[in-house]
MIMARTOR-797996 format. One record per residue: residue number from 1; residue in three letters; x, y, z of N, C-alpha, C in turn. Coordinates in Angstrom, 2 decimals. Layout:
N
nuvo: NUM&lumdo: Ala&n_east: X&n_north: Y&n_up: Z&ca_east: X&ca_north: Y&ca_up: Z&c_east: X&c_north: Y&c_up: Z
...
END
This chain:
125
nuvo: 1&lumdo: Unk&n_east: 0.57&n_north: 18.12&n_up: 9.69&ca_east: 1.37&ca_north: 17.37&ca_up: 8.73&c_east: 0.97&c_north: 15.90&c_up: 8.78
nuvo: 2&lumdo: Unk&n_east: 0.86&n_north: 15.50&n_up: 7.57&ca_east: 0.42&ca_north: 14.06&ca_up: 7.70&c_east: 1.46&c_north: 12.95&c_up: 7.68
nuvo: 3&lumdo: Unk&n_east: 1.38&n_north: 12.05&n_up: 8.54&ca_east: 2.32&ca_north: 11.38&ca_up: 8.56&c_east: 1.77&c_north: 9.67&c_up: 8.37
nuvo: 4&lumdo: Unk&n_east: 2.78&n_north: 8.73&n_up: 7.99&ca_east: 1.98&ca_north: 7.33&ca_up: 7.73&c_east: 3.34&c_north: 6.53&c_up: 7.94
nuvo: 5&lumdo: Unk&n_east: 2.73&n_north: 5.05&n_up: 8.53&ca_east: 4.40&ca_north: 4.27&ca_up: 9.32&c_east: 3.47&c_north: 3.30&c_up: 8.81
nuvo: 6&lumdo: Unk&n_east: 4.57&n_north: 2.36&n_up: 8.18&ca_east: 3.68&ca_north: 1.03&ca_up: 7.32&c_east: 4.67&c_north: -0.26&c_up: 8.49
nuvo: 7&lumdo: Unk&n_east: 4.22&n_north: -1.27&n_up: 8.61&ca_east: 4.50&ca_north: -2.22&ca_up: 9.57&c_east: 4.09&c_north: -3.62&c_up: 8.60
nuvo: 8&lumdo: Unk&n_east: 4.27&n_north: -5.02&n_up: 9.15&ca_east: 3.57&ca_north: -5.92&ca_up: 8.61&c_east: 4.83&c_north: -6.77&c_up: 7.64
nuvo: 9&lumdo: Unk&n_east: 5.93&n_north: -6.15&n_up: 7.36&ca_east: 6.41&ca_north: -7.20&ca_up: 6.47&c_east: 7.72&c_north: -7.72&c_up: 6.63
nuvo: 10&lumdo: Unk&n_east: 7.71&n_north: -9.27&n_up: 6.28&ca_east: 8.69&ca_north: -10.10&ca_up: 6.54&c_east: 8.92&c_north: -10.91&c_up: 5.36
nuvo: 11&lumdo: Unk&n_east: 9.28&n_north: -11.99&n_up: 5.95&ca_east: 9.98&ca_north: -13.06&ca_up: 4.92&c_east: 8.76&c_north: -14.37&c_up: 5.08
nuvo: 12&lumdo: Unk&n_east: 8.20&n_north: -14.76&n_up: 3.85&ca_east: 7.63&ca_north: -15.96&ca_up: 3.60&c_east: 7.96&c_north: -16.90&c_up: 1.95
nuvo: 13&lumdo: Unk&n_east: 7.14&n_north: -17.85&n_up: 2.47&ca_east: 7.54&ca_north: -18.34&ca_up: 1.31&c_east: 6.48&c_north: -18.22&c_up: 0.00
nuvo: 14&lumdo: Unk&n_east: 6.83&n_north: -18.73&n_up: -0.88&ca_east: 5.68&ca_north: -18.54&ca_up: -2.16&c_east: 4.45&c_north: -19.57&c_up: -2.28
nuvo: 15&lumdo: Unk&n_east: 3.69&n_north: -18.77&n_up: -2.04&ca_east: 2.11&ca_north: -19.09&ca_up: -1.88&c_east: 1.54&c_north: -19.01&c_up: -0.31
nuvo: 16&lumdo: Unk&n_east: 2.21&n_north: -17.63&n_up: 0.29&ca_east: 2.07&ca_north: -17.37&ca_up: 1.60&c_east: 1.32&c_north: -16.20&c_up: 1.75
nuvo: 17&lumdo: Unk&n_east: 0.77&n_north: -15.83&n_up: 2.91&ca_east: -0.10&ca_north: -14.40&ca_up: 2.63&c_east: 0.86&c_north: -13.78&c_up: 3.85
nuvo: 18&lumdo: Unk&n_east: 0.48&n_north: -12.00&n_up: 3.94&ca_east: 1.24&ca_north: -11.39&ca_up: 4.87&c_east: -0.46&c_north: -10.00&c_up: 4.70
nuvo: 19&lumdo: Unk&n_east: -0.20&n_north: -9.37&n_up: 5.67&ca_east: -0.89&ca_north: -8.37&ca_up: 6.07&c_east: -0.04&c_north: -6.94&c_up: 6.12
nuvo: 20&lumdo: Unk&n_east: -0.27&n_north: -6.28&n_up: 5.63&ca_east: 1.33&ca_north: -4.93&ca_up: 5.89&c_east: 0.00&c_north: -3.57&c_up: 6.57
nuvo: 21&lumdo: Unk&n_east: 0.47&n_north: -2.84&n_up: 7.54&ca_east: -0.64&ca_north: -2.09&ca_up: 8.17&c_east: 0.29&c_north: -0.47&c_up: 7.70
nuvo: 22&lumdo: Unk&n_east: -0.87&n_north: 0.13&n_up: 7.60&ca_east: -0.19&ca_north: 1.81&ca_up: 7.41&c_east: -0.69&c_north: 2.61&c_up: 8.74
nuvo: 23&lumdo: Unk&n_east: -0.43&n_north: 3.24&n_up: 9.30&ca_east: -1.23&ca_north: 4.16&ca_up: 10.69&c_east: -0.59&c_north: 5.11&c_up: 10.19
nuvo: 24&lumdo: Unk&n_east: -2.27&n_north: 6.33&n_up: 10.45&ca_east: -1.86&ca_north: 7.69&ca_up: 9.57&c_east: -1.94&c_north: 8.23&c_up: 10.76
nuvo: 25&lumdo: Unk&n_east: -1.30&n_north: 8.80&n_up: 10.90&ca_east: -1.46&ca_north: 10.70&ca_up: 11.90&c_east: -1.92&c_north: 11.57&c_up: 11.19
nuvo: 26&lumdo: Unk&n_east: -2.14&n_north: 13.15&n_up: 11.76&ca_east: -2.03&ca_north: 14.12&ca_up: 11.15&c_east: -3.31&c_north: 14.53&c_up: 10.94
nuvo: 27&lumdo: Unk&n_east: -3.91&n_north: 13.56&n_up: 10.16&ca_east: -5.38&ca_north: 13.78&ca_up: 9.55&c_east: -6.54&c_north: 12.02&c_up: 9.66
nuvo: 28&lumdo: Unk&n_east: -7.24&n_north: 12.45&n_up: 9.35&ca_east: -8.34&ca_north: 11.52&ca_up: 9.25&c_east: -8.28&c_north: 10.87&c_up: 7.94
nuvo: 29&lumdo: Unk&n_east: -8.43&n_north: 9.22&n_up: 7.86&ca_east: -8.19&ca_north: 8.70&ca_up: 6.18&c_east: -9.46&c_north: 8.61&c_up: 5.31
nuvo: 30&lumdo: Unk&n_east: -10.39&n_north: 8.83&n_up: 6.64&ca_east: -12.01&ca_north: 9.39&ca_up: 5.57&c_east: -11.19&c_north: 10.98&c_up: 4.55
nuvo: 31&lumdo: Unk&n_east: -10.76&n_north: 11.57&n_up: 4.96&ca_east: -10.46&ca_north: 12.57&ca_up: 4.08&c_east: -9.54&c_north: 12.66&c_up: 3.13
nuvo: 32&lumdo: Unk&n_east: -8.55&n_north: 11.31&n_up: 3.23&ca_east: -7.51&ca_north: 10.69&ca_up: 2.19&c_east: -7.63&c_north: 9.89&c_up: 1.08
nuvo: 33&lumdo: Unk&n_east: -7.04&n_north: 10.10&n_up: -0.21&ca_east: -6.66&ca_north: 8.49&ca_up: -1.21&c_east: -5.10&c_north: 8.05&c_up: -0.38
nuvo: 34&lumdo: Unk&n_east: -5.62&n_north: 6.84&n_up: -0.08&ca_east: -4.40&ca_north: 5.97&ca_up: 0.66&c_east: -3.89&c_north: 5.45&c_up: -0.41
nuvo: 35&lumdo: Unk&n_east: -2.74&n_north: 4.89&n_up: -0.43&ca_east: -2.09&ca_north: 3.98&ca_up: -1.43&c_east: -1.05&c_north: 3.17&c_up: -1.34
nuvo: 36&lumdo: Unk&n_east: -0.85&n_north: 1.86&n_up: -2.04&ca_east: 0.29&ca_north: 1.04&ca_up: -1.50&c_east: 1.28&c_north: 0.86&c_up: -2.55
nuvo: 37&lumdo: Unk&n_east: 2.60&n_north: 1.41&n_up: -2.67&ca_east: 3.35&ca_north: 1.02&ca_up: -4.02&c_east: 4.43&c_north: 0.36&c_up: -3.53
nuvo: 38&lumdo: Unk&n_east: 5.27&n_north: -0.17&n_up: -4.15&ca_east: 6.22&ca_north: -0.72&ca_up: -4.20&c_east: 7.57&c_north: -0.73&c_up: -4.89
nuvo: 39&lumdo: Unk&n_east: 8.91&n_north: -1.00&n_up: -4.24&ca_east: 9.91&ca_north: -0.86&ca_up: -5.05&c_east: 11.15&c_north: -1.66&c_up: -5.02
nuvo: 40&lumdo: Unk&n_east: 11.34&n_north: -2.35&n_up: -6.08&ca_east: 12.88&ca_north: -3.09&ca_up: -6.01&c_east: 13.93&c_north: -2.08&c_up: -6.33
nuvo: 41&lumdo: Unk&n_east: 14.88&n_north: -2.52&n_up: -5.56&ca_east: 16.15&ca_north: -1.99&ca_up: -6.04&c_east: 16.75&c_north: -1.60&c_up: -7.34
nuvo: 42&lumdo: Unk&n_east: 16.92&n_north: -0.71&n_up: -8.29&ca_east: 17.22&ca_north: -0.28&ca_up: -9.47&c_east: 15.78&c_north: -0.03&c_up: -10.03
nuvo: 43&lumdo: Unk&n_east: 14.81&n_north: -0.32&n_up: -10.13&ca_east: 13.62&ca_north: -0.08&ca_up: -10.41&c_east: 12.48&c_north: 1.07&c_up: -10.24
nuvo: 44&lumdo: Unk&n_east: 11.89&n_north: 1.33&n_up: -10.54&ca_east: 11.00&ca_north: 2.67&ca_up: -10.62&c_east: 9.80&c_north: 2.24&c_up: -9.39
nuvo: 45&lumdo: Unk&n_east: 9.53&n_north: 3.03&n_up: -8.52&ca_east: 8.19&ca_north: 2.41&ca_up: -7.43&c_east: 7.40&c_north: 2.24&c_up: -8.26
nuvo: 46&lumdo: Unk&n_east: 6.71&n_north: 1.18&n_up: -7.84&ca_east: 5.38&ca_north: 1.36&ca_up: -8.90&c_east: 4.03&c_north: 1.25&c_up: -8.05
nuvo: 47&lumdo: Unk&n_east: 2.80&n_north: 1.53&n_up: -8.35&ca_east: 1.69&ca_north: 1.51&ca_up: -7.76&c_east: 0.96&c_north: 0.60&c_up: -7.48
nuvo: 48&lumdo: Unk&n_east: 0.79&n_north: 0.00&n_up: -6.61&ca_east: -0.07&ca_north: -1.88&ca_up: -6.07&c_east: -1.74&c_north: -0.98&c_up: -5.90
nuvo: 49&lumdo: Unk&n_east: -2.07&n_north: -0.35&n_up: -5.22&ca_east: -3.55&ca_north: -0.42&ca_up: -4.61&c_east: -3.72&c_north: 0.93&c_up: -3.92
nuvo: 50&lumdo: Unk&n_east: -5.25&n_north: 1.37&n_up: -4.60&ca_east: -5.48&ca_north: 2.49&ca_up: -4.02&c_east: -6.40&c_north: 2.09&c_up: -3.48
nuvo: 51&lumdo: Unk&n_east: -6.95&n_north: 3.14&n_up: -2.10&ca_east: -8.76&ca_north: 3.49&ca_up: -1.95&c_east: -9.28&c_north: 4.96&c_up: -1.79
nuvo: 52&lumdo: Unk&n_east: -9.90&n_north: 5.30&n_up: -2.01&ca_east: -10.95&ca_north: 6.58&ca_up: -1.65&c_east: -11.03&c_north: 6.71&c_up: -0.88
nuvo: 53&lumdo: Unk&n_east: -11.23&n_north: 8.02&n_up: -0.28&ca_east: -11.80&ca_north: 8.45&ca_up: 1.42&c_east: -13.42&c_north: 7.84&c_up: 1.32
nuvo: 54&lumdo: Unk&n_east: -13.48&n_north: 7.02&n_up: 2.89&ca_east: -14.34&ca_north: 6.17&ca_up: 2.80&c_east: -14.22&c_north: 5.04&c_up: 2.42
nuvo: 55&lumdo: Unk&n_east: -13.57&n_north: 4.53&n_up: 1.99&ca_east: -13.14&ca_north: 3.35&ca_up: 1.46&c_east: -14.32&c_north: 2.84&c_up: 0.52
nuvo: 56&lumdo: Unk&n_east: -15.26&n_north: 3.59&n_up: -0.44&ca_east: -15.76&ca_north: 3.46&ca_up: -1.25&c_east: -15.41&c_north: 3.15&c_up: -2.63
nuvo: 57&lumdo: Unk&n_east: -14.01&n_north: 3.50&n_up: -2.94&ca_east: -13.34&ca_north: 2.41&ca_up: -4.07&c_east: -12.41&c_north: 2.35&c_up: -4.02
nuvo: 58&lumdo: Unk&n_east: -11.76&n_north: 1.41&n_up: -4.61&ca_east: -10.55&ca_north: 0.47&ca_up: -4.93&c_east: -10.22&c_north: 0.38&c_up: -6.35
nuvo: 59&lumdo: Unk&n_east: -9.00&n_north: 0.61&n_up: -6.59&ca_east: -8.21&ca_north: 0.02&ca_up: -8.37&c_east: -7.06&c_north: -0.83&c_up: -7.07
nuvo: 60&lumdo: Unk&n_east: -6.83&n_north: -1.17&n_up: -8.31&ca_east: -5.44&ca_north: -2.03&ca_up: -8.47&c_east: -4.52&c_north: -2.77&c_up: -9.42
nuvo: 61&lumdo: Unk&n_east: -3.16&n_north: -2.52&n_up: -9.27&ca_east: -2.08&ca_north: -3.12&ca_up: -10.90&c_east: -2.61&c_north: -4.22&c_up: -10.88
nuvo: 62&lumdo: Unk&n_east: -2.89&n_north: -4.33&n_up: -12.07&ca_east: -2.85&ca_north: -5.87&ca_up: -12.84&c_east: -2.35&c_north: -6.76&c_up: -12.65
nuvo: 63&lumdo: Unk&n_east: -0.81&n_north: -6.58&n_up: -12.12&ca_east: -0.43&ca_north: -7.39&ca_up: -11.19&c_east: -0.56&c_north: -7.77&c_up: -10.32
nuvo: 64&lumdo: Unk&n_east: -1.29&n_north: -7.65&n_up: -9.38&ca_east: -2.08&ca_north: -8.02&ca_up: -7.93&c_east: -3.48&c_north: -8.29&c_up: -8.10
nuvo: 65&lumdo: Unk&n_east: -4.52&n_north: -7.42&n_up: -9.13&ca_east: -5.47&ca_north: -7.76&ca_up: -8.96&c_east: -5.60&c_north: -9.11&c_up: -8.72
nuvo: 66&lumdo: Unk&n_east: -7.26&n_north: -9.40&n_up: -7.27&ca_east: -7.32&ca_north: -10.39&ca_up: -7.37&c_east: -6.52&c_north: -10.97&c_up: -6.45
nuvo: 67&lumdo: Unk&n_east: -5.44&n_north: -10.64&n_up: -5.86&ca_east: -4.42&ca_north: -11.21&ca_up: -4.71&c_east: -4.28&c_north: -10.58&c_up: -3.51
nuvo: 68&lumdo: Unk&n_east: -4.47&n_north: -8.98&n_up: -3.94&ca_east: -3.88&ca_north: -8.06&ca_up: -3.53&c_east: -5.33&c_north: -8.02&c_up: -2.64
nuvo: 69&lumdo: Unk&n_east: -5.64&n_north: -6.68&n_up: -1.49&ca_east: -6.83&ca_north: -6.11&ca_up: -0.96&c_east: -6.52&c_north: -4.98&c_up: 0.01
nuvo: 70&lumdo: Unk&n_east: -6.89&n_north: -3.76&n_up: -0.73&ca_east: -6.62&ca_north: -2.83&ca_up: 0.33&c_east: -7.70&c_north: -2.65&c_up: 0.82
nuvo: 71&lumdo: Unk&n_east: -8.11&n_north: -1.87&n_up: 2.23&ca_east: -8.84&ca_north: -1.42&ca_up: 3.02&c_east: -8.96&c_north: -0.69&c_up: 4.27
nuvo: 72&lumdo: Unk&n_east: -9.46&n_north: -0.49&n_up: 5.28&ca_east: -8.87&ca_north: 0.61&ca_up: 5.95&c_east: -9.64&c_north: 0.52&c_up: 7.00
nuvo: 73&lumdo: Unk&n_east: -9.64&n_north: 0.83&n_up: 8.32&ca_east: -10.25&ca_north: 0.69&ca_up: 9.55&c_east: -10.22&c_north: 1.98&c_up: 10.00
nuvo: 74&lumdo: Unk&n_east: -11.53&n_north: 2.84&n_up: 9.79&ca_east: -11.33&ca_north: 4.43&ca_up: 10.46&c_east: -11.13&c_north: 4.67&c_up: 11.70
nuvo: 75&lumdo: Unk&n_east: -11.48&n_north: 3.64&n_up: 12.89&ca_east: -11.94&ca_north: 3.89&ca_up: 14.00&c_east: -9.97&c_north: 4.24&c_up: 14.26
nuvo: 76&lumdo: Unk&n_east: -9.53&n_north: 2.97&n_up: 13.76&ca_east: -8.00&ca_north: 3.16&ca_up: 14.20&c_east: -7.10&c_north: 3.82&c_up: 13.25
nuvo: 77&lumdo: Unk&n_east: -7.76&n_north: 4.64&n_up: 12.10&ca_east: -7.42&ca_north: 5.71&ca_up: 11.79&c_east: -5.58&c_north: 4.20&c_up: 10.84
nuvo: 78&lumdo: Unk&n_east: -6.25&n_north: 3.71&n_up: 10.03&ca_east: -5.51&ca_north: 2.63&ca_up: 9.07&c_east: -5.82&c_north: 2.18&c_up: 8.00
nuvo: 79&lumdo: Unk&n_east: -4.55&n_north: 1.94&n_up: 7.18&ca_east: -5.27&ca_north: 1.19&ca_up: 6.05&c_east: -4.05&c_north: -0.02&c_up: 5.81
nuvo: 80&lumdo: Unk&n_east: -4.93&n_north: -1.17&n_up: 5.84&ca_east: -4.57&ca_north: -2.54&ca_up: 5.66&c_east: -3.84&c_north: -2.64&c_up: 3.52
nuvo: 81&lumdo: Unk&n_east: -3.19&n_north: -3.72&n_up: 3.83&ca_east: -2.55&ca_north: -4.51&ca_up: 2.22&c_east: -2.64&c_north: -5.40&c_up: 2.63
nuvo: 82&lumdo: Unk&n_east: -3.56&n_north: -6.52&n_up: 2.39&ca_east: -3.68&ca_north: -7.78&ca_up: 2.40&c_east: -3.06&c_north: -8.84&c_up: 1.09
nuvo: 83&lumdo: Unk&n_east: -2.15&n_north: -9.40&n_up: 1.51&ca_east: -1.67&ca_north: -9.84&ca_up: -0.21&c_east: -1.85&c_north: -11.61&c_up: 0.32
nuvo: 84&lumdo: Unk&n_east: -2.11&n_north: -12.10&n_up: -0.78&ca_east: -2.38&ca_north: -13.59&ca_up: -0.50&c_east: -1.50&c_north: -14.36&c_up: -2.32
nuvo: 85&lumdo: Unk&n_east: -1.22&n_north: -15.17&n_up: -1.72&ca_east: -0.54&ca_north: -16.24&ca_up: -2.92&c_east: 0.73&c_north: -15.37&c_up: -3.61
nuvo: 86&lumdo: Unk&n_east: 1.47&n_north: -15.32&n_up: -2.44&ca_east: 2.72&ca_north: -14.13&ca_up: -2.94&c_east: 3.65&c_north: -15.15&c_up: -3.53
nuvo: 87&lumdo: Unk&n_east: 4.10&n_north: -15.06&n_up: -4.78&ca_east: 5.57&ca_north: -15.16&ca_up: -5.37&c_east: 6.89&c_north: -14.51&c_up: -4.92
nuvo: 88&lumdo: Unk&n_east: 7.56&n_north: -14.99&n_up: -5.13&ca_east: 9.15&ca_north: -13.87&ca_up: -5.73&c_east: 8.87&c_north: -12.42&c_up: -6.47
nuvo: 89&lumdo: Unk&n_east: 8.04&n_north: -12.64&n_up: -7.02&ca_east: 7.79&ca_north: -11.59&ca_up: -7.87&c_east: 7.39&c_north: -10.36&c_up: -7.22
nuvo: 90&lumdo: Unk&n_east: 6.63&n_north: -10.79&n_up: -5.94&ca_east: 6.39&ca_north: -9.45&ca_up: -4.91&c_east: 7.22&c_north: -8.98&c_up: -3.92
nuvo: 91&lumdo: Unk&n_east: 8.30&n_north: -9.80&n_up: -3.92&ca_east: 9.28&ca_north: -9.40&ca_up: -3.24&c_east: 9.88&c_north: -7.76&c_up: -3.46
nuvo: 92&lumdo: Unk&n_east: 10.06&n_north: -6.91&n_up: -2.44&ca_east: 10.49&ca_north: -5.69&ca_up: -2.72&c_east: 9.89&c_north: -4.71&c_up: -1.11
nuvo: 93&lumdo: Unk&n_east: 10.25&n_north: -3.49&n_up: -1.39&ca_east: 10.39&ca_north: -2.73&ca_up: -0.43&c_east: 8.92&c_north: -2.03&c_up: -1.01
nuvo: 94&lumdo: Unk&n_east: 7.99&n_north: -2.02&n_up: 0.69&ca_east: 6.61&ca_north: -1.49&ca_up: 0.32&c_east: 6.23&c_north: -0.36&c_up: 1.18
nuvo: 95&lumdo: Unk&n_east: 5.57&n_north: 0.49&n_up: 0.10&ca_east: 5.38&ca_north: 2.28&ca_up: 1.01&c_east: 4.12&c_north: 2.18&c_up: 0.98
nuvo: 96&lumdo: Unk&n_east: 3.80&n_north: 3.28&n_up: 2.44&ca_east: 2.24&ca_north: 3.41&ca_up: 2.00&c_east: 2.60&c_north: 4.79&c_up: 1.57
nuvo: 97&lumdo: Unk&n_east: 1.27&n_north: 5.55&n_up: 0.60&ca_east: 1.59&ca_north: 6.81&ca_up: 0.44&c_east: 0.02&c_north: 7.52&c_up: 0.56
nuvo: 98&lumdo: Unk&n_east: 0.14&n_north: 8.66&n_up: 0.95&ca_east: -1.56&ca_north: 9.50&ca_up: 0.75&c_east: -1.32&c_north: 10.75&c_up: 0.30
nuvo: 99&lumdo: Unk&n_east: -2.76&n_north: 11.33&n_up: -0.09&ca_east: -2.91&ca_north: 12.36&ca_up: -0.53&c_east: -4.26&c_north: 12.99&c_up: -0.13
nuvo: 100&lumdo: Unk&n_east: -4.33&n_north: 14.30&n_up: 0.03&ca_east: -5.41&ca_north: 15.09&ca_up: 0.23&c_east: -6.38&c_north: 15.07&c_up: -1.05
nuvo: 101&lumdo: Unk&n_east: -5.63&n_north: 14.96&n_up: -2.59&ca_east: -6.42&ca_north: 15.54&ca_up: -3.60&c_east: -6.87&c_north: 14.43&c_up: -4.53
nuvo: 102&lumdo: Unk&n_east: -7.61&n_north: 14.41&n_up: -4.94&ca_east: -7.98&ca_north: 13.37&ca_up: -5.68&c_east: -7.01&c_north: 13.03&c_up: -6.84
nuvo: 103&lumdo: Unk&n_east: -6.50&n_north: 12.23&n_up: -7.03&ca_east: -5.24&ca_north: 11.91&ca_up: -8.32&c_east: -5.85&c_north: 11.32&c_up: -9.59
nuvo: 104&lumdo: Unk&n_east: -5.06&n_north: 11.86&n_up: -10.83&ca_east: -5.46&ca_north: 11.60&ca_up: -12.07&c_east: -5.42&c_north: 11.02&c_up: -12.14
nuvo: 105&lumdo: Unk&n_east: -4.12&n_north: 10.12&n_up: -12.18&ca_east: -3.24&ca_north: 9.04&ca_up: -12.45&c_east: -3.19&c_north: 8.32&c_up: -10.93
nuvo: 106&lumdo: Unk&n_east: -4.31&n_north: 7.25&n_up: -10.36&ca_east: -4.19&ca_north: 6.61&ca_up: -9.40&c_east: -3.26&c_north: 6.04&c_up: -9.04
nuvo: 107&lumdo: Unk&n_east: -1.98&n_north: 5.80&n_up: -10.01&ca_east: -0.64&ca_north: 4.67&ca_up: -9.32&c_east: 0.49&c_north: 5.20&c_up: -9.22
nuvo: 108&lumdo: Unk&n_east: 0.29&n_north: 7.02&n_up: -9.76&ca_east: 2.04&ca_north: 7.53&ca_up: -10.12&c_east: 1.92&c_north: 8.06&c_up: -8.83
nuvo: 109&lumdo: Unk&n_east: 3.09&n_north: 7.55&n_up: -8.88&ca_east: 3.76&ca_north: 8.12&ca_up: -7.44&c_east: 3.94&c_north: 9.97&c_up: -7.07
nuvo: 110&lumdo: Unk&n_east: 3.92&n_north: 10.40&n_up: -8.23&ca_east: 3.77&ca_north: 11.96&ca_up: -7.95&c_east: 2.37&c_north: 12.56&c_up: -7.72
nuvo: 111&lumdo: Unk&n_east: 1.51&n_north: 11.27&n_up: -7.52&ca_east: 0.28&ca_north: 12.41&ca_up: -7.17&c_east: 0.61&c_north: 12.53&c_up: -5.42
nuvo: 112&lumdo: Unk&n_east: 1.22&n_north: 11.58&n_up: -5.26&ca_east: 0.98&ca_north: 11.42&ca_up: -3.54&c_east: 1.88&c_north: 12.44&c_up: -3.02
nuvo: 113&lumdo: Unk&n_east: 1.80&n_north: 13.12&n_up: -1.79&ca_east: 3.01&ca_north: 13.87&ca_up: -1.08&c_east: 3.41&c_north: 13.56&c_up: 0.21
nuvo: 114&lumdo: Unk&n_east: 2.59&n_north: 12.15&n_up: 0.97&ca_east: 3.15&ca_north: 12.09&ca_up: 1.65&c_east: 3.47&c_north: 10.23&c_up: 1.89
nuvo: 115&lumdo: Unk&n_east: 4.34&n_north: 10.05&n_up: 2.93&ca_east: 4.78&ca_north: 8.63&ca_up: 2.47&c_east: 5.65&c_north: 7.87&c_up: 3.91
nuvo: 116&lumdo: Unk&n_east: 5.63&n_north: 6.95&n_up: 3.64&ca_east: 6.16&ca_north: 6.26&ca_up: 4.96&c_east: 7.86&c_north: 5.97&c_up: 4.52
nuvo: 117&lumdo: Unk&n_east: 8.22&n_north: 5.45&n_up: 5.45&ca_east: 9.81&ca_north: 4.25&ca_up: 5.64&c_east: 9.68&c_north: 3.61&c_up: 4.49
nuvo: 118&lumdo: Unk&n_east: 8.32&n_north: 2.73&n_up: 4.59&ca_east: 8.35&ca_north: 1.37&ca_up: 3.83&c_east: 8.69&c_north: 0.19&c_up: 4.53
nuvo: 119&lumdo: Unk&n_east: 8.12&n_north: -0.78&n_up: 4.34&ca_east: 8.20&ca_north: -2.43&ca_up: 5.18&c_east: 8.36&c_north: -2.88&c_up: 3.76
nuvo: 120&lumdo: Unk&n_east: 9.56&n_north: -4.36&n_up: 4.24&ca_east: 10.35&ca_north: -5.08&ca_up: 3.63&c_east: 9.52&c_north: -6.51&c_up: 3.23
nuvo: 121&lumdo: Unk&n_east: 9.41&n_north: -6.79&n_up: 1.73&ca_east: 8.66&ca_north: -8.19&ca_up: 1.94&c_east: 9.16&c_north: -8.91&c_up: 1.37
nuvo: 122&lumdo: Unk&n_east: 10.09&n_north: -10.28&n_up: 1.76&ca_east: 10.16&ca_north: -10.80&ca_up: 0.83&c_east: 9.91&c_north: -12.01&c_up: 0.64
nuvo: 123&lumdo: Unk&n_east: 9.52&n_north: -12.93&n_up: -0.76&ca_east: 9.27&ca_north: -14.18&ca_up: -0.85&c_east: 10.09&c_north: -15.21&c_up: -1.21
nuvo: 124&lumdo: Unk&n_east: 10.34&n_north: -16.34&n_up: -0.77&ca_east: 11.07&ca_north: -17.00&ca_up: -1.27&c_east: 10.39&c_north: -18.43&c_up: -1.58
nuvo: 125&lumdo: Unk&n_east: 11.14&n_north: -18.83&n_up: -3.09&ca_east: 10.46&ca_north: -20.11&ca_up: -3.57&c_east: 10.88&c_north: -21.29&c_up: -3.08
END
C-alpha cells in the first residue's frame, strides 16, 4: 500500500519561499506520477504540480508556473514543492498525492488514489 506524509509548511510572509517535502512508502517514486494540490476551505482541491516517474517531466497550474518547482530525490525515496514569492493567494491546506497510472487529466484529483494529511501554508501580507 502506498503511503505519502507531506511535511514543510508554516506561516510566512508574502514574498517568502517555503519547501513542503512528501516521503513515499510502499513503493518506489521512479514508478509513480507524484503530485502537489491544494485546498482552501469551501473550495474544490485543485492541482499545483506534477512529475513523471523519473522525474523526466513536469506541468504545472498557471498559477504557480514559474514560482512553483516540483522534484524528487530517489535515493530518499521524495518529492520536494519548492514555492518561492508566495502571496495570500497560496495560502491553503497542501496534499501530496500519487498514482501508479499514468493520468489523463494531470491536475484532477481523481486520477490520484493515494494521498497524504496535507501541510498547512499560510501567507501573510
Amino acid at each position: 500500500q502506498v503511503q505519502v506524509v507531506e511535511s514543510g509548511g508554516d506561516s510566512v510572509q508574502t514574498g517568502g519561499s517555503l519547501r513542503l517535502s512528501c516521503v513515499v512508502s510502499g513503493a518506489v517514486i521512479d514508478s509513480l506520477f507524484m503530485a502537489w494540490f491544494r485546498q482552501v476551505p469551501g473550495k474544490e482541491r485543485e492541482g499545483v504540480a506534477v512529475v513523471t516517474p523519473g522525474g523526466l517531466g513536469t506541468f504545472y497550474a498557471g498559477s504557480v508556473e514559474g514560482r512553483f518547482t516540483i522534484s524528487q530525490d530517489v535515493a530518499k525515496n521524495t518529492v520536494f514543492l519548492q514555492m518561492m514569492n508566495l502571496t495570500p493567494e497560496d495560502t491553503a491546506t497542501y496534499y501530496c498525492a500519487a498514482t501508479r497510472f499514468r493520468p489523463l487529466s494531470k491536475l484532477a484529483r481523481y486520477e490520484y488514489a493515494h494521498w497524504g494529511q496535507g501541510t498547512q501554508v499560510t501567507v501573510s501580507s
